[in-house]
C-alpha positions, 0 to 999 in steps of 0.5 A, spaced: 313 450 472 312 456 474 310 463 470 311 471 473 304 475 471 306 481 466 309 488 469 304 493 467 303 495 461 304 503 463 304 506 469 297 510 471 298 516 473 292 516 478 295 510 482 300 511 489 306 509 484 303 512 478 303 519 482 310 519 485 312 519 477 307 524 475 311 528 481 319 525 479 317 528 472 314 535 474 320 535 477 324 534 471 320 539 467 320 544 471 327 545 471 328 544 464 323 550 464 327 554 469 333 553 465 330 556 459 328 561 463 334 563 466 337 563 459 333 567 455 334 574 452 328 575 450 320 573 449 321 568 443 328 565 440 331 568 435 331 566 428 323 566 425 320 562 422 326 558 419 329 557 427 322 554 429 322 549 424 330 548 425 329 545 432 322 541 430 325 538 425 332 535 430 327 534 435 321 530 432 326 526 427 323 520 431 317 517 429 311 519 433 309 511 435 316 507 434 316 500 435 319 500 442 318 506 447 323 510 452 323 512 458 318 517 460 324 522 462 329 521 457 322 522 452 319 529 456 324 532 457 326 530 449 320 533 447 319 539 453 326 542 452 326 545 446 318 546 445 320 551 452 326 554 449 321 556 441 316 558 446 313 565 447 315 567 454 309 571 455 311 573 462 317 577 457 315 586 457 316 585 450 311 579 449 306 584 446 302 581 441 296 576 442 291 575 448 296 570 453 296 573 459 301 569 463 296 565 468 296 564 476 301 559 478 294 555 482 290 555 475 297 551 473 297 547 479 289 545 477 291 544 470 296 538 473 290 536 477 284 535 472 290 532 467 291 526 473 284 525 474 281 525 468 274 527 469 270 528 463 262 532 464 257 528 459 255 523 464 254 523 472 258 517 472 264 520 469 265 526 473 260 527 479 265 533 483 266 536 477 260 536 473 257 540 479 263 545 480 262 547 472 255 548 475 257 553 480 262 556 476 257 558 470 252 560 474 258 566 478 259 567 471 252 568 470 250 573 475 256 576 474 254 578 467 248 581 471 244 575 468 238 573 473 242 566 476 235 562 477 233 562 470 240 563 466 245 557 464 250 557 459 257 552 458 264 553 458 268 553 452 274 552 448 274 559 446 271 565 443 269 562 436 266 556 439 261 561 443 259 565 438 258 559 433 253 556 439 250 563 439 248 564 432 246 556 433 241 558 438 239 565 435 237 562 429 234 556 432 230 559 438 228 565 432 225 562 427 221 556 433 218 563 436 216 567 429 214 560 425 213 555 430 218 551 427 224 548 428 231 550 424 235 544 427 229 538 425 227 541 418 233 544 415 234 551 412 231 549 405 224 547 408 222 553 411 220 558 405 224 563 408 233 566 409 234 567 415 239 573 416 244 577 420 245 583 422 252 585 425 257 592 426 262 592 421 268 590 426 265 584 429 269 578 430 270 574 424 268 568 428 261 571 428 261 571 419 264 563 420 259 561 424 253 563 419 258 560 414 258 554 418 250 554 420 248 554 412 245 562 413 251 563 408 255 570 408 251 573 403 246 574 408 250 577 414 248 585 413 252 589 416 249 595 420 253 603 420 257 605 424 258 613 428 265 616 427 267 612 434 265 605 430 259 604 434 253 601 431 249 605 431 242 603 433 236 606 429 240 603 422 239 596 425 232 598 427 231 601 420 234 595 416 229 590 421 223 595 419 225 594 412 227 587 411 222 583 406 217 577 408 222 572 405 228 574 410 227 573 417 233 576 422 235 572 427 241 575 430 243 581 431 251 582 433 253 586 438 260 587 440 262 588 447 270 590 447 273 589 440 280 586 440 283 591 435 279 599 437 275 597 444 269 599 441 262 597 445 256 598 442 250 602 445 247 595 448 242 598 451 239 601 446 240 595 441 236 591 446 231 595 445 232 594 438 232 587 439 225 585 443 221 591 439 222 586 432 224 579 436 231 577 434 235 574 438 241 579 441 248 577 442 254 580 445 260 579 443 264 580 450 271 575 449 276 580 450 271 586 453 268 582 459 274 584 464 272 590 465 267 586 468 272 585 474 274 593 475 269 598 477 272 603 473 271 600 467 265 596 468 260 602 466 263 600 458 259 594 458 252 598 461 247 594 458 250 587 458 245 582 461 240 586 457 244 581 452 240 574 450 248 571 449 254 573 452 262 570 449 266 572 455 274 568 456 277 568 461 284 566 458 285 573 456 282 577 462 282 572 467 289 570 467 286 562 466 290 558 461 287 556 455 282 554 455 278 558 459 272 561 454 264 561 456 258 562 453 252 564 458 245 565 456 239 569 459 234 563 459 237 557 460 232 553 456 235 557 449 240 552 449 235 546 446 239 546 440 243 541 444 238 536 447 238 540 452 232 535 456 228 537 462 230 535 468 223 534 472 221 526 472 215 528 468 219 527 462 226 524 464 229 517 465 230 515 472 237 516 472 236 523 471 230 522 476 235 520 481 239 526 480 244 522 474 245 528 470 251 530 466 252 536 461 253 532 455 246 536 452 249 543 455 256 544 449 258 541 442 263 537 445 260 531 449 267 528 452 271 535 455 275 537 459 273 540 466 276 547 466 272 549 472 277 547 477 283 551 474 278 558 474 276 556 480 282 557 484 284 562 480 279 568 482 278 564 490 286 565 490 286 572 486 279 576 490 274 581 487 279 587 489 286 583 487 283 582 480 280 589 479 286 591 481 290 587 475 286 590 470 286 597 472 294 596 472 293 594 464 290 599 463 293 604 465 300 600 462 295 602 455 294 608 457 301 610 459 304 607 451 298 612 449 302 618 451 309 615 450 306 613 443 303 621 441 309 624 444 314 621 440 313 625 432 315 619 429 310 615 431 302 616 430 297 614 435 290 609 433 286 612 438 286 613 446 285 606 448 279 605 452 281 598 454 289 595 453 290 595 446 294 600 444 295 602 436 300 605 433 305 606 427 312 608 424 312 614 420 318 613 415 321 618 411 324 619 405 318 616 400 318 609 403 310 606 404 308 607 411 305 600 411 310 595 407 315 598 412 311 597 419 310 590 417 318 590 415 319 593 422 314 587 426 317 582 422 324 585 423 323 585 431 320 578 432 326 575 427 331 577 432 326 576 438 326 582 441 318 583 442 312 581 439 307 584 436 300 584 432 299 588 427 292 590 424 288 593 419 284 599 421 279 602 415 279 609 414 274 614 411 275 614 405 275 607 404 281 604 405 284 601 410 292 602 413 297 597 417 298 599 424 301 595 430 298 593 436 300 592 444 297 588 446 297 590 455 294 583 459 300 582 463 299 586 471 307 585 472 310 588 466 312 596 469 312 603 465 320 602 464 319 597 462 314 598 457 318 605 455 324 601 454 320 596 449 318 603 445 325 606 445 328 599 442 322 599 436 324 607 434 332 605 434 330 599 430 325 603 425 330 608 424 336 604 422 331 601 417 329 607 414 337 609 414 338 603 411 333 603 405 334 611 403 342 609 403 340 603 398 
């Protein structure tokens, strides 16, 4: 009696077979995604919030894991059609709202890439290629900030939030060994007699005020430091603040930001560093959104000062045109990142595996297993070139700066402030007695419901202490063109002026 060995229980994707399936379904999906494309009207679906739910609700009737499973097409091509069409097509011009910059098609081809192989980068063994690739690209990152590359280091992340909670972890954490001889991450905040404090600008990111809740520093102990007119901060308040600070608080941190997302504000970094050094507190450099003007010599002396930073945020999937997620956290001094286990690498006190060259980054992040974001930015700027990515971004800008002069030449409309990076503000100026700020945001959700654009909205502080809704477009797409953009604008005033004749005809 003879017996057949099993089949295979899936189909690895690494395999010569499986590779040949990996390819029959890209193909699958990229035609679905060419239909889609084909048929949209404009940068999201119409219908809102209820027509999302809509087509979830018919496209995930099915079990998560049912008893049997289906064919690999049959099920992804079930799954990819609908989450194409309720996608935000942000190649749209009207596709204004957020930082997704539509990525480069090599990044695309790498993200394919690093999903086949699988690498991971705690450990040699699990991604010895990669591991060094992330090296390399953390270090250009590096010298790009201006940071001394032999001494500088950092890690790639999952995003802004995630850099500013490990800067905030290694402020604390290397002010407090530095002034009290003592270690935050082995004792505990309560054993150290004393409140650590930060000190930070009113339009910090609020990842900054979650990653002190997060620490244990608590939010009562986020001092926010004046600003001037233009919302800088101003560098002789946080001297002052610092100078004046009890024996029972110890500064930590002091917060700066390098490009806000709503105004584009850059504080004075130079003279904050000073500030920073004179009194011994760690500074940071929130540079998210702001560190593309790194790549455009005309908008590169906005960041003036930036390597003067301990810590710098910077993604790469907002300036960068990287699919997410492309985020960095560099550090001046590499050995700062001892709030992770960072271990020495000389044979004096390590293993021999790592002796022998076996080192993995699991001691550099949060994560241990993680994804390989290096190789897909990596292609993408060799592929792309300092001149051609200098160009994508003075083009944005300039797009930004073309909506500013269409937005104060239109006398219905009132412009936030000139834009010193691709954000621009804006509003509508209803008549007829209606609140200007319950009928913008009428007006942004009226126009994403019936998929016309999409846009953000913000609110923006005044000085009398109040604050007032304004819209914002967000430029990050070098493809989109002035027309284009005006068409856009010509649409939001035609919609806004049926609106405002609708609510004075009520």
């Amino acid at each position: 009696m003879s017996t057949s060995a099993p089949g295979p229980l899936y189909q690895p994707a690494g395999t010569p077979a499986g590779l040949e399936s990996v390819r029959r379904l890209v193909d699958t999906a990229l035609d679905i995604l060419r239909e889609v494309s084909a048929a949209r009207t404009g940068p999201v679906a119409p219908g809102g919030p209820g027509g999302a739910r809509a087509a979830a609700a018919e496209a995930l009737a099915a079990p998560l894991l049912p008893e049997r499973g289906g064919d690999p097409g049959e099920v992804l091509a079930g799954l990819v059609r609908p989450y194409a069409q309720w996608s935000v097509d942000i190649t749209h011009p009207a596709a204004l709202a957020r930082m997704q910059p539509p990525p480069t098609d090599v990044a695309a081809a790498a993200e394919l890439v690093g999903a086949v192989l699988n690498q991971s980068l705690h450990a040699w063994e699990s991604g010895p290629f990669a591991l060094e690739l992330d090296r390399w690209v953390i270090g250009q990152l590096a010298e790009l900030v201006g940071y001394d590359g032999a001494e500088a280091g950092g890690t790639l992340t999952s995003g802004g939030s995630v850099s500013n909670l490990m800067a905030m972890t290694m402020a604390r954490d290397t002010t407090i060994a530095e002034k009290l001889g003592r270690y935050a991450f082995q004792e505990g905040l309560l054993r150290l007699g004393v409140q650590p404090v930060v000190l930070c600008p009113r339009g910090v990111h609020f990842s900054v005020e979650r990653a002190v809740r997060l620490l244990g520093i608590g939010e009562d102990n986020i001092i926010t430091v004046p600003v001037d007119k233009q919302g800088r901060m101003i560098p002789e308040e946080a001297d002052r603040i610092l100078t004046g600070l009890p024996e029972d608080r110890i500064a930590v941190a002091l917060v700066a930001v390098a490009g806000s997302t709503d105004l584009g504000i850059v504080d004075p970094l130079p003279e904050l560093a000073a500030v920073a050094r004179r009194h011994g507190v760690w500074l940071h450099a929130d540079a998210a959104y702001g560190a593309g003007a790194l790549f455009s010599p005309r908008l590169r002396p906005m960041l003036d000062g930036l390597a003067q930073a301990d810590s710098v945020t910077l993604d790469l999937h907002k300036f960068g045109w990287t699919p997410a997620s492309s985020a960095a956290l560099l550090v001046r001094r590499a050995e700062t990142m001892s709030s992770f286990g960072l271990q020495p690498t000389t044979c004096l006190s390590a293993d021999d595996d790592t002796c022998a060259g076996y080192i993995g980054a699991q001691n550099t992040s949060l994560q241990t297993t993680r994804r390989v974001d290096a190789l897909k930015i990596a292609v993408s700027m060799r592929a792309l070139g300092r001149e051609t990515v200098a160009a994508m971004v003075d083009t944005c800008h300039d797009l930004a700066r073309h909506a500013a002069a269409r937005i104060a030449a239109e006398p219905r409309l009132e412009l936030g402030t000139e834009p010193p990076l691709t954000a621009v503000l804006f509003r509508y100026l209803p008549g007829h007695g209606l609140d200007a700020d319950d009928f913008n945001g009428r007006l942004r959700r009226r126009v994403m419901e019936e998929g016309r654009a999409l846009l953000a909205r913000t609110h923006i502080a005044q000085e009398d202490g109040g604050s007032r809704v304004f819209l914002k477009l967000m430029l990050l797409n070098p493809e989109t063109t002035t027309g284009q953009l005006d068409l856009v604008l010509d649409d939001l005033l035609a919609l806004a002026a049926a609106m405002e004749a609708a609510a004075a005809d009520a």
